[in-house]
Backbone as CSV, one residue per row, in Angstrom:
resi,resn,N_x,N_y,N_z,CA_x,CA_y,CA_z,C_x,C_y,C_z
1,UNK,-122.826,-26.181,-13.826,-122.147,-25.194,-12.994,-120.678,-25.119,-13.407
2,UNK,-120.335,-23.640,-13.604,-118.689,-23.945,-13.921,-117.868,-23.983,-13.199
3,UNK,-116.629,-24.444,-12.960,-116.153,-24.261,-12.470,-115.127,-23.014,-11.793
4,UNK,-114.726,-22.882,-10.715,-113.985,-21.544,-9.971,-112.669,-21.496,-10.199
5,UNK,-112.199,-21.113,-11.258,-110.156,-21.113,-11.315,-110.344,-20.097,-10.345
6,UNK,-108.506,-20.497,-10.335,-107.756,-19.995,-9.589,-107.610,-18.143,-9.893
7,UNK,-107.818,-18.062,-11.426,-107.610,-16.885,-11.446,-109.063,-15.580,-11.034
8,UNK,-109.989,-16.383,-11.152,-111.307,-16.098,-10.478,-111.299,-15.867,-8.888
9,UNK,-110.396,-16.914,-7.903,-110.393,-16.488,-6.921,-109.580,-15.279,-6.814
10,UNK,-108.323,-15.247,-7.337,-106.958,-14.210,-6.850,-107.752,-12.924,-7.411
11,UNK,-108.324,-13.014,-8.676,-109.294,-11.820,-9.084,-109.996,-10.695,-7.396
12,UNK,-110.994,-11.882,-6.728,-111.791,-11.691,-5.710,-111.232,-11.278,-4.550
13,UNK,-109.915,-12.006,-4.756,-109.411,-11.622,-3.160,-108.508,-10.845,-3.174
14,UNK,-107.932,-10.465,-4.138,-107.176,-9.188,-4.462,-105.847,-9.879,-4.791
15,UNK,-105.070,-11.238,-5.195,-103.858,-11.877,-5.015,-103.439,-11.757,-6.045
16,UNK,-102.305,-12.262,-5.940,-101.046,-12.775,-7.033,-101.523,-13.703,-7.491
17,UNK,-101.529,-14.359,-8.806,-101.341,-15.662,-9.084,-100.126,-15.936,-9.503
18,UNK,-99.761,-17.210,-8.773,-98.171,-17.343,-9.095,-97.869,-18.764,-9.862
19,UNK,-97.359,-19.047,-10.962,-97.793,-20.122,-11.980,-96.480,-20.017,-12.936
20,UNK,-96.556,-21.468,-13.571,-96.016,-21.439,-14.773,-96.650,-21.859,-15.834
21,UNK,-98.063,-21.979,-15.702,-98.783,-22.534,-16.668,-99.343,-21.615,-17.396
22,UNK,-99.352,-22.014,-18.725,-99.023,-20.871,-19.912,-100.764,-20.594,-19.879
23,UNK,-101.587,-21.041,-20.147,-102.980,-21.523,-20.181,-103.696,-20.563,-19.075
24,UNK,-103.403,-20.461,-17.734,-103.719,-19.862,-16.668,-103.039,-18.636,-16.560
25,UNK,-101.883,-18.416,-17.063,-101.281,-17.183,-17.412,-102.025,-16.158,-17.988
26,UNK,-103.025,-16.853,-19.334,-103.893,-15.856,-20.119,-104.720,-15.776,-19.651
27,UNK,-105.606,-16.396,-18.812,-107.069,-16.744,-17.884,-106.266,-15.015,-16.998
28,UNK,-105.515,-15.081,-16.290,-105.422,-13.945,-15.867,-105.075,-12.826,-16.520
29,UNK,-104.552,-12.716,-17.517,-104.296,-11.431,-17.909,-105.850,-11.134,-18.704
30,UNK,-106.509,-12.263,-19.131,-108.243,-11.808,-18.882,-109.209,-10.966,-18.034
31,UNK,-108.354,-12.074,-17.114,-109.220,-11.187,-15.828,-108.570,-9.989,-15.134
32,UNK,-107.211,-9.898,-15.324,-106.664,-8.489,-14.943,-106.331,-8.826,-13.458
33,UNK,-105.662,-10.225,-13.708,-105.061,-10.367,-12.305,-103.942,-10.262,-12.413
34,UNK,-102.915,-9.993,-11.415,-101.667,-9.773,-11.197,-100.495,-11.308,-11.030
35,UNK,-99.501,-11.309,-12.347,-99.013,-13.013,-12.028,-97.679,-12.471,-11.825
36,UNK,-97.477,-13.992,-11.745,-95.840,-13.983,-11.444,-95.609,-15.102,-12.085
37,UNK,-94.309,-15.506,-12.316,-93.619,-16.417,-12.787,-93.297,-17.273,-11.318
38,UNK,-93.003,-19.143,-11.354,-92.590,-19.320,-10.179,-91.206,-18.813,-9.756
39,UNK,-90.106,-18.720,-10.943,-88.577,-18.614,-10.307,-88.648,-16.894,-9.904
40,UNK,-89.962,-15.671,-10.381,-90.263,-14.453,-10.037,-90.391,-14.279,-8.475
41,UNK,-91.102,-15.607,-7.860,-91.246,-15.244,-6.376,-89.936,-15.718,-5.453
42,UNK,-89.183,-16.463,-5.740,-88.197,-16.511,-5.080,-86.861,-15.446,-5.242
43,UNK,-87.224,-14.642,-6.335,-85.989,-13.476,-6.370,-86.816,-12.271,-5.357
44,UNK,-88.479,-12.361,-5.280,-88.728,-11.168,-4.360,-88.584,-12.019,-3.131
45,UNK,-88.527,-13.255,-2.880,-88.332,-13.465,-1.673,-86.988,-12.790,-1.033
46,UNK,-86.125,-13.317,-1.739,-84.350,-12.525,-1.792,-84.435,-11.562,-1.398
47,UNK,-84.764,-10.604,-2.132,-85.222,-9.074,-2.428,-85.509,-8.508,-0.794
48,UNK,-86.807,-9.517,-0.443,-87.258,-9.658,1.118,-87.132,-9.755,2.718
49,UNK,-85.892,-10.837,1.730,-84.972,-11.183,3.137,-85.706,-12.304,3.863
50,UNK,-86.662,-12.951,2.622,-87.209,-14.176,3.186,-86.177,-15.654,3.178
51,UNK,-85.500,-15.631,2.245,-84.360,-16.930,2.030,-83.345,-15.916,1.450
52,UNK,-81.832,-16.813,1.809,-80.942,-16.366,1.162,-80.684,-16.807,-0.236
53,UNK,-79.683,-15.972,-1.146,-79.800,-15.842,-2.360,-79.366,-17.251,-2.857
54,UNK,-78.409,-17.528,-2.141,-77.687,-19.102,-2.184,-78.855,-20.154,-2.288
55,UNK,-79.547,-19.981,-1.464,-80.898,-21.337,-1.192,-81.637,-20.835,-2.404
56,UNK,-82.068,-19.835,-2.673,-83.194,-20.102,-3.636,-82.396,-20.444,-5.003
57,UNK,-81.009,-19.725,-5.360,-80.438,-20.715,-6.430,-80.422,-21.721,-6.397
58,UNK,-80.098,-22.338,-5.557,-80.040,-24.459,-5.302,-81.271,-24.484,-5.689
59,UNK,-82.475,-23.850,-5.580,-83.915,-24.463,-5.636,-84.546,-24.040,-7.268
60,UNK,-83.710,-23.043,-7.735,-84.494,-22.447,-8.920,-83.446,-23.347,-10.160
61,UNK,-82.023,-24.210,-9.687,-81.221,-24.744,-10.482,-82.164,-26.136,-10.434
62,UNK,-82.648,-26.577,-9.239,-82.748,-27.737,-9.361,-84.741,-27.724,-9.917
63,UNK,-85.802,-26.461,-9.799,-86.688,-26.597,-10.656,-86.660,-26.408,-12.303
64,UNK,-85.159,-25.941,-12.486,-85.059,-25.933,-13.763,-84.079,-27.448,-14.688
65,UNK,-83.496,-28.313,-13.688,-82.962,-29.732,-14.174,-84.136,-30.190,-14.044
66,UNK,-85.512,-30.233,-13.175,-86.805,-31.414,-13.531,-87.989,-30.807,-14.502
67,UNK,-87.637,-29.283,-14.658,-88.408,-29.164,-16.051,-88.011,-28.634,-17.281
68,UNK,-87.653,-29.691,-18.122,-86.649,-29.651,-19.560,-87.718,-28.247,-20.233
69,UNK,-88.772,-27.447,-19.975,-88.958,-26.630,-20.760,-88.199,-25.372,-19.996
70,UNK,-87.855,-25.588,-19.114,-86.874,-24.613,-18.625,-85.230,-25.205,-19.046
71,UNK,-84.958,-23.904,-20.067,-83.807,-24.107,-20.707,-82.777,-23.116,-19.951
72,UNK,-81.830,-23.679,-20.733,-80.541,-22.671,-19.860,-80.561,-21.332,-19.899
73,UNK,-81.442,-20.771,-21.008,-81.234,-19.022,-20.903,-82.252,-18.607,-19.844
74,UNK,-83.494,-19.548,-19.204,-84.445,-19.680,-18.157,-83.193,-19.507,-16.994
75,UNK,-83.077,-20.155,-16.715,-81.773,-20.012,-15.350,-80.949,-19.068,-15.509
76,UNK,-80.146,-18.717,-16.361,-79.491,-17.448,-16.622,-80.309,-16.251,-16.088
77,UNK,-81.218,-15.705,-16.849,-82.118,-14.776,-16.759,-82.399,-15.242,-15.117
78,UNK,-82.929,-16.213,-14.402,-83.298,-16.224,-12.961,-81.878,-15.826,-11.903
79,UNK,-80.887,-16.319,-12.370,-79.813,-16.155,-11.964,-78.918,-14.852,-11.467
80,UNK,-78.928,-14.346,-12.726,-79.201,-12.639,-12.957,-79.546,-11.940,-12.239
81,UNK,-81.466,-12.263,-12.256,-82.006,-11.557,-11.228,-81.863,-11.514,-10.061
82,UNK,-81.422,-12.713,-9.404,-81.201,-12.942,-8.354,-79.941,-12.419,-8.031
83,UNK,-79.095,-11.903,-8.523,-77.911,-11.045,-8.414,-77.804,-9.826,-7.921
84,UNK,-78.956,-9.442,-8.491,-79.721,-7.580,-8.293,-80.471,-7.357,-7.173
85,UNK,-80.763,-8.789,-6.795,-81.837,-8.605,-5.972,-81.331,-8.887,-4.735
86,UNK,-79.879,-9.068,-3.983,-79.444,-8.968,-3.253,-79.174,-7.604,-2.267
């Protein structure tokens, strides 16, 4: 029996998949699901008026110091966005 990814469910239920995993990234654009990047949902949160722009920078600076594949032009570019999206 195989197993059910994630992108199999969001497929079914009509969702976002929201990820940084490169691997599951293509599993959906297979299946023709709709992704996001993780530092993507906290600029529509902004955008939203779910957190302020201040908090999700503290949070998108400090997921990008515990993952070294997020480099500095990664934060820039999130940074940015989060500028616009005020």
């Amino acid at each position: 029996m195989r197993a059910v990814g994630c992108e199999t469910v969001a497929r079914a239920q009509g969702m976002t998949c929201v990820t940084n995993d490169v691997a599951l990234r293509s599993r959906c654009v297979d299946e023709k699901v709709e992704i996001l990047w993780g530092l993507e949902l906290l600029v529509l949160a902004v955008k939203h008026g779910g957190i302020l722009a201040a908090d999700a920078a503290d949070i998108g600076k400090q997921i990008c110091e515990m993952n070294p594949r997020m480099g500095k032009a990664v934060l820039d570019q999130f940074l940015k966005a989060l500028a616009s999206a005020k």
